[in-house]
C-alpha positions as CSV (number, residue, x, y, z in Angstrom):
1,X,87.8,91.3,107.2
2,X,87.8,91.8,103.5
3,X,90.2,94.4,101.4
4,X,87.9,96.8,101.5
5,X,86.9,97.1,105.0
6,X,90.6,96.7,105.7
7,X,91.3,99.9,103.4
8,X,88.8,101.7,105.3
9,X,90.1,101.5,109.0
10,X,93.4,102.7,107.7
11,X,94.2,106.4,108.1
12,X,95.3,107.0,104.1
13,X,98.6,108.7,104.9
14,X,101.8,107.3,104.4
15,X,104.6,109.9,104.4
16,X,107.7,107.8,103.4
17,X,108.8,104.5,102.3
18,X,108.7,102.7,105.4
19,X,105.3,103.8,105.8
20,X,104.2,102.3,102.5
21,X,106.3,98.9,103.0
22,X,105.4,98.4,106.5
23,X,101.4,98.7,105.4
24,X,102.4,96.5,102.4
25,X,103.9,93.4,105.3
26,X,100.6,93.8,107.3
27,X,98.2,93.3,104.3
28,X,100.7,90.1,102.8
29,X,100.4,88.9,106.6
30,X,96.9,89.3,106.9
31,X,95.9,87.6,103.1
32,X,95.0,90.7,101.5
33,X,97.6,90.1,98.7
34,X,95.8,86.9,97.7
35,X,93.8,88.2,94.5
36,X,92.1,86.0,91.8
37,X,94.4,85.4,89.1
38,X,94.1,87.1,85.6
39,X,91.5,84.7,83.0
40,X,90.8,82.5,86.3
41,X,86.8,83.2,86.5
42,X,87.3,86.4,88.2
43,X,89.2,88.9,86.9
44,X,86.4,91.4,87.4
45,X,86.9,90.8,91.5
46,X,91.2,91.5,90.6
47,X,90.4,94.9,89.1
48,X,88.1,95.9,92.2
49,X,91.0,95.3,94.7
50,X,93.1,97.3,92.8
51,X,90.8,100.1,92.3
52,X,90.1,99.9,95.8
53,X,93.9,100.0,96.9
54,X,94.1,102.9,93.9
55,X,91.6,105.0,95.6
56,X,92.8,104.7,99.4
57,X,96.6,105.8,98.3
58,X,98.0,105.3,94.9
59,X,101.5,105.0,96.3
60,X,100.6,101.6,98.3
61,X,98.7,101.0,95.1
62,X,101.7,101.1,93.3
63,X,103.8,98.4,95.4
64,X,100.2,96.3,96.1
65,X,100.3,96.1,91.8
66,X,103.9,95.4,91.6
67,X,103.7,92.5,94.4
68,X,100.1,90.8,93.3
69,X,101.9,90.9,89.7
70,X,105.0,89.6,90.4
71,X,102.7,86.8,92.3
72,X,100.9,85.8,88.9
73,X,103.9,85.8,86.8
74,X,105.4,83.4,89.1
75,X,102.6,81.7,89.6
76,X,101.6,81.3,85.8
77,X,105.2,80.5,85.0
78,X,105.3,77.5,87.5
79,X,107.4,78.7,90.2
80,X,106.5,79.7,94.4
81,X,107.1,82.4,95.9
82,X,108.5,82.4,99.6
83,X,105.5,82.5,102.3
84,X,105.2,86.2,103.7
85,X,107.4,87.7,100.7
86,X,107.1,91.2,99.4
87,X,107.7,91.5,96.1
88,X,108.8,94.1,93.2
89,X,107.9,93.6,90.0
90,X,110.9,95.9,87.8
91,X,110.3,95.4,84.2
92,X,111.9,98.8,83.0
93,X,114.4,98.8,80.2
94,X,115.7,102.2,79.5
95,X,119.1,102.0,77.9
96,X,121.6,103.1,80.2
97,X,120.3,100.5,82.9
98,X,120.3,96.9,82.0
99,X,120.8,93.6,83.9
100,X,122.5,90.6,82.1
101,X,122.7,87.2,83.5
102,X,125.1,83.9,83.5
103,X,125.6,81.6,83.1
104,X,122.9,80.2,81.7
105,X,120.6,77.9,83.7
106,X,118.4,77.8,86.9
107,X,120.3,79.8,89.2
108,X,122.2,82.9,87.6
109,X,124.3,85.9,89.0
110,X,123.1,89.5,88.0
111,X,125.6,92.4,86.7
112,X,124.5,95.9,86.4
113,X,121.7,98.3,87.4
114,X,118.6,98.5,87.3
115,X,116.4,101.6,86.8
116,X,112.5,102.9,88.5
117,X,112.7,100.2,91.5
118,X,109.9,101.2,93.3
119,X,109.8,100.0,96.7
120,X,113.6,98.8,96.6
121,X,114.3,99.7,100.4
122,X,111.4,98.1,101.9
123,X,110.7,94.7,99.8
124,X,112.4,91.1,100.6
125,X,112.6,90.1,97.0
126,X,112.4,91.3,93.4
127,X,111.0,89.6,90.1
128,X,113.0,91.9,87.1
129,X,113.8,91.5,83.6
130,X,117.4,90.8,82.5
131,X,119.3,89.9,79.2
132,X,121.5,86.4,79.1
133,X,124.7,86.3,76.7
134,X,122.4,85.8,73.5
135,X,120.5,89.1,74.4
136,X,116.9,87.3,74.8
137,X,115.2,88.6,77.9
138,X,114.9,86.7,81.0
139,X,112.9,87.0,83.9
140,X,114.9,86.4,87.5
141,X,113.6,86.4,91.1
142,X,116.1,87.6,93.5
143,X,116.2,88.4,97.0
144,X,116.8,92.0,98.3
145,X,118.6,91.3,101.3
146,X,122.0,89.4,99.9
147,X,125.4,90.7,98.9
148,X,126.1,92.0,95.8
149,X,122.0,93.9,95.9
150,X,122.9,97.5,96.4
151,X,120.0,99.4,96.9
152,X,121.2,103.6,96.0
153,X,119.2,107.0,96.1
154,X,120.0,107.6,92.7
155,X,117.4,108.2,90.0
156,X,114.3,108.9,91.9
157,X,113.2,113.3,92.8
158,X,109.3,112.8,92.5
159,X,107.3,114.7,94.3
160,X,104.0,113.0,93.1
161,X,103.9,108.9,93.9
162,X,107.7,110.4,96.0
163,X,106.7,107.9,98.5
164,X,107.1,104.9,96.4
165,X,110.8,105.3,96.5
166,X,111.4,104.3,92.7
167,X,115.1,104.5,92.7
168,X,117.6,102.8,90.6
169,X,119.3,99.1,92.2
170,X,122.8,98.1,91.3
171,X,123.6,94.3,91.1
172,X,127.3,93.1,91.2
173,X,127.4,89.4,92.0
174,X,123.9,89.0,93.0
175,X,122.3,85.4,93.2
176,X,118.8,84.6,91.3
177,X,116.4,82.2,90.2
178,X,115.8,82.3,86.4
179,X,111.9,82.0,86.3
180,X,110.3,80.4,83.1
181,X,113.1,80.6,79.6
182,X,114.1,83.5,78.2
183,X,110.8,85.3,76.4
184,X,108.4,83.9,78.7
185,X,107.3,87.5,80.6
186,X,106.4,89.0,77.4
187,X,105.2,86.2,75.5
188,X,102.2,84.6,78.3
189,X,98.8,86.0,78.2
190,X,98.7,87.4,81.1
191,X,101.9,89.7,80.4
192,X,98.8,92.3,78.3
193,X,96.0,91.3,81.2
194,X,98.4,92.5,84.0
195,X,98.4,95.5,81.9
196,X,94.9,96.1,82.1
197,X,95.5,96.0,86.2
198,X,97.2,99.0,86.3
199,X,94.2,100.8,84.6
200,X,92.2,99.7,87.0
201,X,95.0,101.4,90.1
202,X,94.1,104.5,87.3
203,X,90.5,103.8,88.2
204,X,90.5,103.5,91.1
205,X,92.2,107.2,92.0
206,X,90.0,108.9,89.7
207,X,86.6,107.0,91.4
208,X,87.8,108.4,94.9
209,X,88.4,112.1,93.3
210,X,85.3,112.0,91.7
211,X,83.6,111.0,94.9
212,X,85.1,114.1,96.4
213,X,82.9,116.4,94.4
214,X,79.3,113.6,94.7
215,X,79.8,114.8,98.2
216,X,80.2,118.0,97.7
217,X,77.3,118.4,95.4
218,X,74.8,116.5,97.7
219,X,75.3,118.9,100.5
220,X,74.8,121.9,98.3
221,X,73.2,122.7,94.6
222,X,75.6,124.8,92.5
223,X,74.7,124.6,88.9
224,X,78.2,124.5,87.6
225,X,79.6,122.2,90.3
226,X,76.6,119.6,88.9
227,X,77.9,120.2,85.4
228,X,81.0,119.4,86.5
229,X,79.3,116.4,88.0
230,X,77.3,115.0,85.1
231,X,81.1,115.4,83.4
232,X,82.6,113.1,85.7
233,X,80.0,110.5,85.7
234,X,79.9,110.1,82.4
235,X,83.8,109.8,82.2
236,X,84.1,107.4,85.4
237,X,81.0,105.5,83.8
238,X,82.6,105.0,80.5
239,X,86.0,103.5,82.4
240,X,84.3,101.4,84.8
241,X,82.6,99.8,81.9
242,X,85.6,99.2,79.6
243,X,87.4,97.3,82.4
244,X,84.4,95.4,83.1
245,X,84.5,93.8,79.8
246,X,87.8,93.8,79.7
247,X,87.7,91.4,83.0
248,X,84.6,89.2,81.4
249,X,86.8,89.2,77.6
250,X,89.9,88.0,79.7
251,X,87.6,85.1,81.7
252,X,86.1,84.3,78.7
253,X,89.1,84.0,76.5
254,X,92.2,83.7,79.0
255,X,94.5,82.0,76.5
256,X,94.5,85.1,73.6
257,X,96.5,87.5,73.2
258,X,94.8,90.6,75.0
259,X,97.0,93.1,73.8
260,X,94.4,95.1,71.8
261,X,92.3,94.7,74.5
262,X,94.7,96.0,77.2
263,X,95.7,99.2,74.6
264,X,92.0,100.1,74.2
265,X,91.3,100.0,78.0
266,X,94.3,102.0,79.5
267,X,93.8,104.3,76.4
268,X,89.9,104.8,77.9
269,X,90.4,105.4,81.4
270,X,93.5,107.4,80.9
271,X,91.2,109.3,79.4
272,X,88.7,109.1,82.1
273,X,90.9,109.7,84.7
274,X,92.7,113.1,83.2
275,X,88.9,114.7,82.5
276,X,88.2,113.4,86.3
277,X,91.2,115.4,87.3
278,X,90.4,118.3,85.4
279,X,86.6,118.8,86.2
280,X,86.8,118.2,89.7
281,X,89.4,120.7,89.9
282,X,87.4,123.2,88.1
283,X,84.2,122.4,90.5
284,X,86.0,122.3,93.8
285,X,88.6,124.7,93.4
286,X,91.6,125.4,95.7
287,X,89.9,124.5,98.7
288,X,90.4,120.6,98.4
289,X,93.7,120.8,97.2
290,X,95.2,122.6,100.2
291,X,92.9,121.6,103.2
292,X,92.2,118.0,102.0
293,X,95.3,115.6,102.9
294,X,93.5,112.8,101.0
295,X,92.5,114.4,97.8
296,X,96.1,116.4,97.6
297,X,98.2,113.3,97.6
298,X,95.7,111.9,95.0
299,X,95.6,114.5,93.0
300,X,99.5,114.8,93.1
301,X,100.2,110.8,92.3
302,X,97.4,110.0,89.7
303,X,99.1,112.6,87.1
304,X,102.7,110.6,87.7
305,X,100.7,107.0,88.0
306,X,99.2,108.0,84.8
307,X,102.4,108.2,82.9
308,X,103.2,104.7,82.9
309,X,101.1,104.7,80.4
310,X,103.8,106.2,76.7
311,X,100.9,109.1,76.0
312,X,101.0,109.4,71.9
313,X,103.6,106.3,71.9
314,X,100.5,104.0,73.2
315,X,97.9,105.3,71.0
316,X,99.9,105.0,68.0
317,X,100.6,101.4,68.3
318,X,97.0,101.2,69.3
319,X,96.0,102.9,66.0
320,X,98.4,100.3,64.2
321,X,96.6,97.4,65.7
322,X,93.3,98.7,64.3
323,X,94.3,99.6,61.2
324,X,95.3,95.6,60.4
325,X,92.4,94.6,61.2
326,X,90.7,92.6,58.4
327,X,87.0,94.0,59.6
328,X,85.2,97.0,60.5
329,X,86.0,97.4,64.7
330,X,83.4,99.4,65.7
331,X,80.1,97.4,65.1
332,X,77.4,97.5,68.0
């Protein structure tokens, strides 16, 4: 049975946690996790499993990404992951929650806490960024389930995405696996095509919203709800074509640095995604948001999803990018 079909004979409701991680163990068990690697030949067939994932539930989106991430990384920096694992992927760096390592070598001890651990309570191991005694960043895989892991409450009062369980992980002791040398994560290609990834979880959300009002419009003709209609096409169209050539650029060109790339695309279906929120609202109404499980959680997660992406922060480094470039950008 493929992802998809597998998706669809799930009921999408997953109140808790446990919900989420157990959902996540049945899909590792049953292959699901297996995607095509970023720049491999077919990164277009990556982005549809997230999008898919994305539009059935974006908090089992959210720890599908995390694990099928941490899976590359591993996998592009030579290491193996353990058969059956479930994995985080915990690359946040705010400044009051940092992890340092030592000594230095292949198997460290980690000190201090870590911050947005999404899925902490429910995963076997974790791939996270951490600092050695020279302050250059190192990526460590560590198993959840060890003394000196504690996993707290602290940090974590969403109500959208509240299922994801993003709470902050204190390390005292704990015993890792430094994966590639220090700089690795953020100097490999496929740190800015992972990137593009989550845009496609973005995507994903958005399509299934969008479909939402398609169906509502084919079983009646209300001139503003097609308006609405036409809006969203034209919006969903737009994204679904920039992460199309994103995924053929990537294939084409797997060893470059994709970080324009990955900037321009989350930039465009960000902005897909918020006018999909807004139109459908504006065409369906209240009706949807309080009598439609589905389309509630989505509409509740895709607006915290979405702010992964740094708003003004990320289109200001994008604006940098184009304005060193030595040509005109915007030639058909």
């Amino acid at each position: 049975m493929d992802l998809h079909s597998y998706l669809a004979r799930r009921p999408p409701d997953y109140a808790n946690t446990a919900a989420l991680g157990s959902c996540l163990r049945a899909m590792v068990e049953a292959g699901h996790d297996r995607l095509p690697l970023p720049g491999s030949g077919r990164t277009l067939e990556r982005f549809q499993h997230l999008a898919d994932v994305g539009g059935h539930d974006l908090g089992l989106c959210k720890l599908f990404e995390g694990h099928t991430d941490a899976l590359a990384i591993i996998e592009q920096l030579g290491g193996s992951p353990t058969p059956g694992s479930t994995w985080g992927m915990w690359a946040a760096e705010p400044p009051q929650a940092r992890v340092k390592v030592s000594p230095a070598g292949h198997m460290v001890a980690l000190h201090g806490r870590k911050a947005w651990c999404s899925g902490a309570a429910v995963l076997s191991h974790a791939l996270l960024t951490a600092w050695d005694a020279d302050d250059q960043q190192q990526l460590v895989a560590v198993a959840l389930d060890q003394p000196g892991v504690t996993i707290t409450d602290q940090g974590w009062q969403a109500v959208g995405m509240a299922a994801t369980g993003s709470v902050e992980v204190l390390f005292e002791g704990a015993e890792a696996q430094a994966i590639g040398n220090p700089g690795d994560y953020l100097q490999r290609p496929g740190f800015w095509q992972g990137g593009i990834g989550i845009a496609a979880c973005w995507y994903g959300a958005a399509r299934q919203l969008g479909e939402s009002l398609r169906q509502h419009c084919a079983q009646r003709e209300e001139a503003h709800a097609l308006a609405h209609l036409g809006a969203v096409d034209t919006a969903l169209q737009a994204g679904a074509d920039v992460l199309r050539f994103s995924a053929l650029h990537i294939d084409a060109h797997p060893e470059d640095d994709a970080q324009l790339l990955a900037r321009r695309a989350r930039a465009a279906v960000e902005q897909s995604a918020e006018q999909v929120m807004r139109e459908v609202g504006r065409a369906l109404g209240a009706g949807p948001f309080c009598k439609d499980r589905h389309f509630a959680r989505l509409i509740a997660d895709l607006p915290v999803f979405l702010r992964q992406s740094h708003a003004e922060r990320d289109l200001a480094a994008l604006g940098q990018l184009i304005a060193a470039q030595p040509d005109e950008v915007w030639t058909l």
